[in-house]
C-alpha positions as a Markdown table, in Angstrom:
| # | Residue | x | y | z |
|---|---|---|---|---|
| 1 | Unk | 137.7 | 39.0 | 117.8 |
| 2 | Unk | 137.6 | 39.9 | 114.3 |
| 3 | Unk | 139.8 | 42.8 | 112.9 |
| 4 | Unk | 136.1 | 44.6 | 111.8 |
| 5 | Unk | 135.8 | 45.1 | 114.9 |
| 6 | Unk | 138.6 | 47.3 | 115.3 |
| 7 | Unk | 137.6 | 49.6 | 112.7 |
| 8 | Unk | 136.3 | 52.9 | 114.3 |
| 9 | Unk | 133.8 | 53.2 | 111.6 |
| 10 | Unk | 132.4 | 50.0 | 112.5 |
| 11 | Unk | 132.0 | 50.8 | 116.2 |
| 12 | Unk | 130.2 | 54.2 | 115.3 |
| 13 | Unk | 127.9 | 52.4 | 113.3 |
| 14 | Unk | 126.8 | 50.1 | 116.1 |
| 15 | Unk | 126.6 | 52.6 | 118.2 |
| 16 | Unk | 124.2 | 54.8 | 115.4 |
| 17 | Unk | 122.2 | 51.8 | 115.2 |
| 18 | Unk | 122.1 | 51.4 | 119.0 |
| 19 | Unk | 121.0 | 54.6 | 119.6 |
| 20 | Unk | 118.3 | 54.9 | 116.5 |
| 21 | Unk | 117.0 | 51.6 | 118.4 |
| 22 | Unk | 116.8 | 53.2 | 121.8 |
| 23 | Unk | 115.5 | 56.6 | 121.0 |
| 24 | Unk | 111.7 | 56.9 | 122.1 |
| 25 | Unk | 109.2 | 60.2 | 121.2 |
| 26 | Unk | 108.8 | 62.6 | 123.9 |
| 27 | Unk | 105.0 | 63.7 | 124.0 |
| 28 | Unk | 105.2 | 67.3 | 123.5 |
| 29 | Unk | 102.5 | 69.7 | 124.6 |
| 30 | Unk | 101.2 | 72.0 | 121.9 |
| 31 | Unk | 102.1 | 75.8 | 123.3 |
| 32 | Unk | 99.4 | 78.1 | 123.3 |
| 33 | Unk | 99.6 | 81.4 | 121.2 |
| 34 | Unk | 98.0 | 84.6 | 122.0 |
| 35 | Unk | 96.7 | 86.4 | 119.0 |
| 36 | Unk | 97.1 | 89.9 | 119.8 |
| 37 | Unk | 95.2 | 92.9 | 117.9 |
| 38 | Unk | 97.4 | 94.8 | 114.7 |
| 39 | Unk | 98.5 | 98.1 | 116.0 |
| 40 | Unk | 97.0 | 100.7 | 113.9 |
| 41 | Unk | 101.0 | 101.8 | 113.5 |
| 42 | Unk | 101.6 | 99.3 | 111.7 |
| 43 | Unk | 99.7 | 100.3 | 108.8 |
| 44 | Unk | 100.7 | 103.3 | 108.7 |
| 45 | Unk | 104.2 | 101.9 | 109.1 |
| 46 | Unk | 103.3 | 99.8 | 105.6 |
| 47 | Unk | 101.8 | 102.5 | 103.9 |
| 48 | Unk | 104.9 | 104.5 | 104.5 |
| 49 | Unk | 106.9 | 102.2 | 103.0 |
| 50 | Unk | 105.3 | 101.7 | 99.8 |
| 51 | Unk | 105.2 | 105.2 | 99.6 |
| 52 | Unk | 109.0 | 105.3 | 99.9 |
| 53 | Unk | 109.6 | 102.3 | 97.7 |
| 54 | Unk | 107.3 | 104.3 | 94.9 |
| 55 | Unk | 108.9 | 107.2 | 95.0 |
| 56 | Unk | 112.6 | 105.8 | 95.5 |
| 57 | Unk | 111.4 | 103.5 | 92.0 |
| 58 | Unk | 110.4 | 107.0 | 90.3 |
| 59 | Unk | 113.8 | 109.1 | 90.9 |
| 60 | Unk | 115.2 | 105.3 | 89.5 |
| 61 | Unk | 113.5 | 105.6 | 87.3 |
| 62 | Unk | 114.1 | 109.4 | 85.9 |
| 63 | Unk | 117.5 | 109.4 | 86.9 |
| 64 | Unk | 117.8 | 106.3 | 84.1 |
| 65 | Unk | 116.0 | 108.1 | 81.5 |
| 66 | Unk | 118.4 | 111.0 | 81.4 |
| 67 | Unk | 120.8 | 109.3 | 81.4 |
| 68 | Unk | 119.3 | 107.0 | 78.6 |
| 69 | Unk | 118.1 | 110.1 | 76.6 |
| 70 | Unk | 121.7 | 111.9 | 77.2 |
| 71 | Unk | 123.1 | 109.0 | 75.5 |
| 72 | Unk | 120.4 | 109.2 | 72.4 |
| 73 | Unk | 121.4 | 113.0 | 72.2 |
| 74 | Unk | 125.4 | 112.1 | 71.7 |
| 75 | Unk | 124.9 | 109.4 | 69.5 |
| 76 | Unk | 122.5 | 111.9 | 67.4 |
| 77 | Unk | 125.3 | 114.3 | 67.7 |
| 78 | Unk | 127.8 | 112.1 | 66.5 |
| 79 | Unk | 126.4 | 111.6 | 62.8 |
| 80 | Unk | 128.0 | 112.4 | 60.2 |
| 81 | Unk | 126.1 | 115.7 | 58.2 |
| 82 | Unk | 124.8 | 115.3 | 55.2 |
| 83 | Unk | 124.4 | 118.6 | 52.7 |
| 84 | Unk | 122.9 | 118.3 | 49.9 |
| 85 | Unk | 122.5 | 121.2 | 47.0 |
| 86 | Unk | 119.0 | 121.0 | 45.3 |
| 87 | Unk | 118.1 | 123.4 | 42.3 |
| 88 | Unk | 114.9 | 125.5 | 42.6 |
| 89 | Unk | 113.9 | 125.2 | 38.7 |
| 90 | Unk | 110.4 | 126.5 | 39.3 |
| 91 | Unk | 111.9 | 129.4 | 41.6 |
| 92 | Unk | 114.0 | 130.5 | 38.8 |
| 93 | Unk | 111.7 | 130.6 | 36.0 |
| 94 | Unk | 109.5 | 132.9 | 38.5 |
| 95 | Unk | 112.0 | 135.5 | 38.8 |
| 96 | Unk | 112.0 | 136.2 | 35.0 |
């Protein structure tokens, strides 16, 4: 015998191939599926969440735009001021 045939690699392909050459299709019967009428809970079931995912998207939503316009507010806040002294020439002249 040749070493090869030693190799367990070998024998696993043979056996592989043996069993690819062996295997046959089973006939399989198609199964038979009832198709039962939607509950009318269902729907409702649906609707109610949508309704929950809208309004969980709105209080996201709000709870980021305070947030968002708290930041604005600080950074507005955080400028330096600016005062500047103008003259009033025409207010002056009035007063005379």
């Amino acid at each position: 015998m040749d070493e090869q045939d030693n190799d367990p690699y070998v024998d696993a392909a043979r056996w592989l191939q043996e069993a690819g050459r062996r295997s046959r299709k089973v006939p399989t019967h198609q199964r038979e599926v009832e198709v039962t009428p939607a509950k009318h809970g269902d729907e409702s079931n649906s609707v109610r969440k949508a309704g929950r995912r809208l309004v969980l998207f709105a209080v996201l939503a709000l709870s980021y735009m305070q947030y968002y316009f708290l930041d604005v507010m600080v950074q507005i806040n955080a400028l330096p001021a600016i005062i500047v002294f103008v003259p009033d020439a025409a207010g002056a002249r009035a007063l005379i």
